[in-house]
C-alpha positions as CSV (number, residue, x, y, z in Angstrom):
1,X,17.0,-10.5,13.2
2,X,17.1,-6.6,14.2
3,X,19.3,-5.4,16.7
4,X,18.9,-1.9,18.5
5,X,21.8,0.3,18.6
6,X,20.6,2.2,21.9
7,X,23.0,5.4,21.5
8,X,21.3,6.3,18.1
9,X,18.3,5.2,19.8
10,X,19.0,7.9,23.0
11,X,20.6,10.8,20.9
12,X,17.4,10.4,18.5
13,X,15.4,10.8,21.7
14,X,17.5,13.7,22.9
15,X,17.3,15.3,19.5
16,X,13.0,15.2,20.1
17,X,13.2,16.5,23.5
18,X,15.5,19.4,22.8
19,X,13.0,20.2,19.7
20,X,9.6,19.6,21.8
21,X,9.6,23.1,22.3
22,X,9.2,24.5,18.8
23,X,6.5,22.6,17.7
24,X,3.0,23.9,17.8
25,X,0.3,22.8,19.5
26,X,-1.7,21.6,16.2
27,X,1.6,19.9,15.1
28,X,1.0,17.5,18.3
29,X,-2.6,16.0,17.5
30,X,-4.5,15.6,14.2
31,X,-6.5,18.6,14.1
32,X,-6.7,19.0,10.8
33,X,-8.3,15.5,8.9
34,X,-5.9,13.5,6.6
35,X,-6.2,14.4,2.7
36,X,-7.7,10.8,1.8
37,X,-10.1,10.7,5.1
38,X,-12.9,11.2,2.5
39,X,-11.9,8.3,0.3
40,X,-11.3,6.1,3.5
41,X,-14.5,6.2,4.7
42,X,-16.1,5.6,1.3
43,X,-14.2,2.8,1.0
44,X,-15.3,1.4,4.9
45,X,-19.1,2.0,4.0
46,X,-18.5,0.1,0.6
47,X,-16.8,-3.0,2.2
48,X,-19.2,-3.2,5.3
49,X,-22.3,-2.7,2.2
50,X,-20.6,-5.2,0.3
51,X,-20.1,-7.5,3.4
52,X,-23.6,-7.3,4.1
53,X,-25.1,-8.1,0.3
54,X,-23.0,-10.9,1.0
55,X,-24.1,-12.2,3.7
56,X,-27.8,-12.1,2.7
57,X,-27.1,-13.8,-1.3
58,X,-25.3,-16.5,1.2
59,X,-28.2,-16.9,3.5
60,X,-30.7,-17.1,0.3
61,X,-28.0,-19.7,-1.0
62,X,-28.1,-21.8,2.0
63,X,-31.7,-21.8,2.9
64,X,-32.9,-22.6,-0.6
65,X,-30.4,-25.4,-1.0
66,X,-29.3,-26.8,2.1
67,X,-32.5,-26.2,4.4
């Protein structure tokens, strides 16, 4: 069980305010892609291909044996 201790909690928060400030614009979104974006997305494409060639040896599987 976790228990918040609200004035670390509330001077962290003060700390951000007091900083907001100083930080640039492009520090505030993601405007520059993340260094393993590339490899991510590889990755998706592979599991949904992967999910798909699935599906269709399981389809083959079930309508030659079961149907």
């Amino acid at each position: 069980m976790t228990t918040l201790n609200t004035t670390t909690d509330v001077r962290v928060e003060e700390e951000v305010i007091e900083h907001a400030p100083d930080i640039h614009p492009d520090e505030l979104y993601a405007s520059q892609p993340e260094p393993w974006a590339e490899w991510e997305t590889r990755l998706v494409l592979y599991s949904i291909g992967i999910g798909i060639a699935g599906l269709v040896v399981l389809g083959a599987l079930i309508n030659m044996f079961l149907l």
